[in-house]
C-alpha positions in Angstrom: 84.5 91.8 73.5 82.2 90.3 75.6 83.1 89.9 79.3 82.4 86.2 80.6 80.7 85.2 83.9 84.0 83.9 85.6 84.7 88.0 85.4 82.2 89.3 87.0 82.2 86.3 89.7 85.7 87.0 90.3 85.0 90.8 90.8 82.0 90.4 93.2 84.1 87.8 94.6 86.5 91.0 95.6 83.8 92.7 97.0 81.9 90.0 99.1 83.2 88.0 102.2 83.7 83.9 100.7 83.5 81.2 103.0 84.0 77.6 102.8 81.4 75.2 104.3 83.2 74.6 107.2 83.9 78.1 108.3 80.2 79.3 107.6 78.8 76.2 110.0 80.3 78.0 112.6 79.7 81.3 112.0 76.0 80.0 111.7 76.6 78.5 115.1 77.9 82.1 116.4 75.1 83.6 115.4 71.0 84.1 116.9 70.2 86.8 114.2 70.8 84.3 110.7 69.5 83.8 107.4 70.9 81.0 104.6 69.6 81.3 101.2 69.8 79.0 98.5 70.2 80.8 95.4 69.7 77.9 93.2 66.4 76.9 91.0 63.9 75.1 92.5 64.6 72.3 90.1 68.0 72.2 92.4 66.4 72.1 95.6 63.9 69.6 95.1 66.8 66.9 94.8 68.6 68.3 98.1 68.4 71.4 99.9 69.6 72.2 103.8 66.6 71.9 105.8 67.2 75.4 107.3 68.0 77.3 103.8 65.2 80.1 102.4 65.2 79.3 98.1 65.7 82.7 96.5 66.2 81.9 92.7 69.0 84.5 92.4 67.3 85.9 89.5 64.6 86.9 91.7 66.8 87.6 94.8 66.4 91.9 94.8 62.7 91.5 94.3 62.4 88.7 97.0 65.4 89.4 99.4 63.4 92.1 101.7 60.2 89.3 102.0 62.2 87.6 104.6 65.1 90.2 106.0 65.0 93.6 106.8 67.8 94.0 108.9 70.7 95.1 107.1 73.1 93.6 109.8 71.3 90.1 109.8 73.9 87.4 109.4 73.3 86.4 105.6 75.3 82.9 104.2 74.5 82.3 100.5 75.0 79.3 98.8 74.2 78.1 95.9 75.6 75.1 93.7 79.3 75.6 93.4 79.8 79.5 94.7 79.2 81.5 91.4 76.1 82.5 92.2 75.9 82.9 95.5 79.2 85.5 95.2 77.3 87.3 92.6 73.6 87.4 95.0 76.6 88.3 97.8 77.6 91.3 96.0 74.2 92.3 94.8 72.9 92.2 98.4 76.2 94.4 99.9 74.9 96.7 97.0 71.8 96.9 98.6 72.7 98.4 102.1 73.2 94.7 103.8 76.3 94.7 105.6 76.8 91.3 106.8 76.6 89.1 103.9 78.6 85.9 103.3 79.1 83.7 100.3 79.8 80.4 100.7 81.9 79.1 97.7 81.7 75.5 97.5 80.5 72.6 96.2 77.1 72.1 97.5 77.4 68.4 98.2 80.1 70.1 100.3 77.8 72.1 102.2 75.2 70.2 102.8 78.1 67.6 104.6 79.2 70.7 106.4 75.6 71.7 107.6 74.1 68.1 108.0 
C-alpha cells in the first residue's frame, strides 16, 4: 500500500510545534535571534513573498538550511503555501539537532496578512 502525503504531514505534524499566522507574528515580535523561511518554489515567491522570509525550496532545505543558521536554538518559523510543507521541513529540521523550530500552518495569503 502506499502511504499518502497527508500521512506523513500529519505525523511530522506530531513531532513539530504548528502555529497559525497570528500566533507566529508575535512570537517573531518576541524574538531578536529569528529566521522565516519560505519553503515554497521560487515560482511561488516571485508572485508574493514576506519581505523578511529566506526561500529554501524544501527539497533543498538539509543541503541549504546551515548557509544561513547555525544555531540550533535560533527561533525558526516555516511557512510555506498552506502548512504541508513547511510541517514536513519542521520536522526534518528538529531531526537535524534544531530545537526551536515552528511551522506555521496556514494559508499563505493568511500569512502574509498576518506579517504585512
Amino acid at each position: 500500500m502506499i502511504k499518502p502525503a497527508s500521512d506523513f504531514i500529519k505525523e511530522a505534524q506530531k513531532i513539530c510545534n504548528c502555529l497559525d499566522a497570528v500566533a507566529a507574528k508575535e512570537l517573531a515580535g518576541q524574538s531578536n535571534n529569528l529566521i522565516i523561511l519560505d519553503v515554497r518554489e521560487p515560482h511561488e515567491t516571485a508572485e508574493s513573498k514576506l519581505e523578511q522570509a529566506i526561500n529554501i525550496p524544501s527539497g533543498l532545505l538539509e543541503m541549504k538550511v546551515q548557509n544561513h543558521c547555525t544555531d540550533p536554538d535560533t527561533l525558526i518559523l516555516i511557512h510555506c503555501a498552506g502548512g504541508g510543507r513547511a510541517s514536513l521541513a519542521a520536522a526534518r529540521l528538529h531531526e537535524m539537532g534544531y530545537r526551536n523550530v515552528h511551522a506555521i500552518t496556514e494559508k499563505f495569503a493568511d500569512i502574509k496578512k498576518a506579517f504585512d
